[in-house]
N, C-alpha and C positions, 0 to 999 in steps of 0.2 A: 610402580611396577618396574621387571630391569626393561631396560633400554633397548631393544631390536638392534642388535648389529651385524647380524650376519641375513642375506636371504639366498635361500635354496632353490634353484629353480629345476623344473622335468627340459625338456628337448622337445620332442613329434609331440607335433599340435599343442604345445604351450609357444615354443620358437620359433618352428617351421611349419609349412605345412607337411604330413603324412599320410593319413589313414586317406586321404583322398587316390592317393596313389595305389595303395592296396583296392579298393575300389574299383578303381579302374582294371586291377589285376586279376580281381575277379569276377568280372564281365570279359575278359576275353579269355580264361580259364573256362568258362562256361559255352562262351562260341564256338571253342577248340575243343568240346567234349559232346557237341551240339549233334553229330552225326552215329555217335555213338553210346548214345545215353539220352531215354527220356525222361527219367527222375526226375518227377516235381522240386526234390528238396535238395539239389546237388548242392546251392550256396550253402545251406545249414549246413550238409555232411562234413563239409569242408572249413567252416567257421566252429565245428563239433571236432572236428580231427585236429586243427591249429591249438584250440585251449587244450584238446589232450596232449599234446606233442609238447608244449612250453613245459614239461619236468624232466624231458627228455633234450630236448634243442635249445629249449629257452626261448627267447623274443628276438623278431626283428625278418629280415627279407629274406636269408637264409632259410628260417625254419618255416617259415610259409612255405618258400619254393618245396623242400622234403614233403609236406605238409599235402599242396598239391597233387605228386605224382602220387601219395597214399593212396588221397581219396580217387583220381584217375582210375588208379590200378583195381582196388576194389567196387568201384562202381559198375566198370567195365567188365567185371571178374577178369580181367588180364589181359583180356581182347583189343584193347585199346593200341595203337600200332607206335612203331619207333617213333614216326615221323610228328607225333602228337606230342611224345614224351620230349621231343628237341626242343619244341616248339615250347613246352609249358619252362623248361629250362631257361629257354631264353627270354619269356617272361619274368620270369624270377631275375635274370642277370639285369634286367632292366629300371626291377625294383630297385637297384643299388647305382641306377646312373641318373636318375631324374633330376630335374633342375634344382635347387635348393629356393624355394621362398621362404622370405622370414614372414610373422604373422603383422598384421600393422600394429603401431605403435610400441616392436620391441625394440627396435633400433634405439627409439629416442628416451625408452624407459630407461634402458641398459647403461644407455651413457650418463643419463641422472642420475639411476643409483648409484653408481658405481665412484661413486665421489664421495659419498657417506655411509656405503654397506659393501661388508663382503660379501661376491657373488659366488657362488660355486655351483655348477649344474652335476644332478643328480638325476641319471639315466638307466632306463632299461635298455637291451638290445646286444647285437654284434658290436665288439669293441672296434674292431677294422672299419666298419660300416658308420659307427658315431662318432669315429674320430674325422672322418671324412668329411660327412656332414657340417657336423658342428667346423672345418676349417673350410668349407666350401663358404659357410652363410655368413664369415667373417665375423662373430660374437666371438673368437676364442678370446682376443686380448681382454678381455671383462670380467672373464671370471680366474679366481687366485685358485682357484680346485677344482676339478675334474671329475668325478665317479660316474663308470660305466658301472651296473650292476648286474646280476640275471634276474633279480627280483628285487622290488623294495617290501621289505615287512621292519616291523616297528623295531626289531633285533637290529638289522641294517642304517636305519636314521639312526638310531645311538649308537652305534660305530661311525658313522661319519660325523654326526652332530659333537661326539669326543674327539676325534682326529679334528676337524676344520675349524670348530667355532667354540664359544667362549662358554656353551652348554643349549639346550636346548629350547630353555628358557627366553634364551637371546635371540634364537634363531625363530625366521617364518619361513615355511615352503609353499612355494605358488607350482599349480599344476592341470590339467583339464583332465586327471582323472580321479575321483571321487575312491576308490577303491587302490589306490598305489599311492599318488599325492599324498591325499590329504587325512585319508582314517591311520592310517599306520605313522605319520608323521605329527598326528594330535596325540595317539596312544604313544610316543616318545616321549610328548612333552612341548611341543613347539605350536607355535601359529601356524596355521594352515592358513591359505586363498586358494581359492576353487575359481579357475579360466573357464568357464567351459567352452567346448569347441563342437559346433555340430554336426561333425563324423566322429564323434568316440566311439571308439571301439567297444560292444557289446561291453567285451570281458571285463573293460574299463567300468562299469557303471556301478554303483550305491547308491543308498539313500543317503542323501546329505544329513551329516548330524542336525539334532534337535537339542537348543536351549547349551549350545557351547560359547564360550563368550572368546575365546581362540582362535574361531571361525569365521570366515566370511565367503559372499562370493561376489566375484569382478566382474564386470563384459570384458575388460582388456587389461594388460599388465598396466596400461598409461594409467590405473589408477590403485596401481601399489602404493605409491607414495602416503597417498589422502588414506589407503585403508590402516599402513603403520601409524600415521596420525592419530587416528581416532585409538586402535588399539592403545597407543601412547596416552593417552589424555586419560584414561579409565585408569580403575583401579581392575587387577583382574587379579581370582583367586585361579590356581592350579589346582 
């Protein structure tokens, strides 16, 4: 079979940690709407208003913050005071300062790949926001390519898998969401590895393919190498 050369990697919660921090934004989103709102289902409304809003905002701290004053405002039917509305803002502006951790074992993956495969990270989100990130956590010199995107669907992998790499065939994408990673990046054409992380995001979820031989899934990138191995050693039909 052809040879792996190129791998694809996501960003939040394959590299860094993320959706923890969202978490936390939505526990004090909730304390701060506490006196004025006793709706059992505030977090759904608002995890219901976020995936609506991503055709309109797209992904990332930004459209949550929007995202927030929505559900705020019609929760409250509009009662809700200035001083709340500052306050969920500057939760939101907080999303976009938090410390940057990488996830364990990307540091010392990254520096072994990166000897024998092109890396290139393939992201969703704010591009001001990911470009930050990603030079906050100190991985930029690893990867020879870049893509911020507003969504990955299988269109998008084969435009970058033609842009960056040697076809699809060649390439694998490692990622922890099952729904962006990994189904849209097997329907391209490529290897998929499934990270999982356990805060993915709802929206994030699928059923993991059944009976794909393209496929796998890790506990940690530290055993990317071993999974190109084995994919290597098979014969595998496309």
């Amino acid at each position: 079979m052809p040879r792996i050369t190129t791998i694809a990697l996501d960003a939040d919660d394959t590299l860094w940690q993320n959706e923890q921090f969202f978490r936390l934004t939505e526990q004090r989103f909730a304390d701060l709407l506490r006196d004025y709102t006793d709706a059992p289902d505030l977090t759904e409304r608002l995890i219901s208003a976020t995936a609506r809003n991503l055709q309109f905002y797209g992904f990332g701290a930004k459209s949550f913050t929007l995202s927030m004053l929505e559900t705020a405002l019609e929760i409250t039917e509009h009662r809700v005071p200035g001083t709340v509305i500052a306050e969920i803002l500057a939760a939101g502006r907080e999303l976009l300062d938090y410390p940057l951790e990488t996830l364990p074992y990307v540091d010392a993956a990254l520096e072994h790949l990166q000897h024998n495969y092109r890396l290139i990270l393939v992201t969703k989100g704010d591009l001001l926001d990911q470009e930050r990130k990603l030079a906050a956590s100190g991985l930029a010199e690893y990867f020879a390519a870049v893509e911020v995107v507003s969504d990955k669907t299988e269109a998008v992998y084969r435009r970058i898998f033609e842009r960056h790499t040697e076809g699809a065939e060649h390439t694998i994408m490692a990622g922890n969401s099952l729904k962006s990673d990994i189904l849209p990046a097997l329907a391209a054409g490529a290897f998929a590895a499934y990270v999982p992380h356990d805060l993915t995001w709802s929206y994030e979820r699928a059923p993991e393919p059944e009976n794909e031989p393209r496929y796998a899934r890790i506990a940690h990138l530290g055993e990317l190498q071993q999974l190109i191995d084995r994919f290597e050693s098979r014969k595998i039909s496309r």
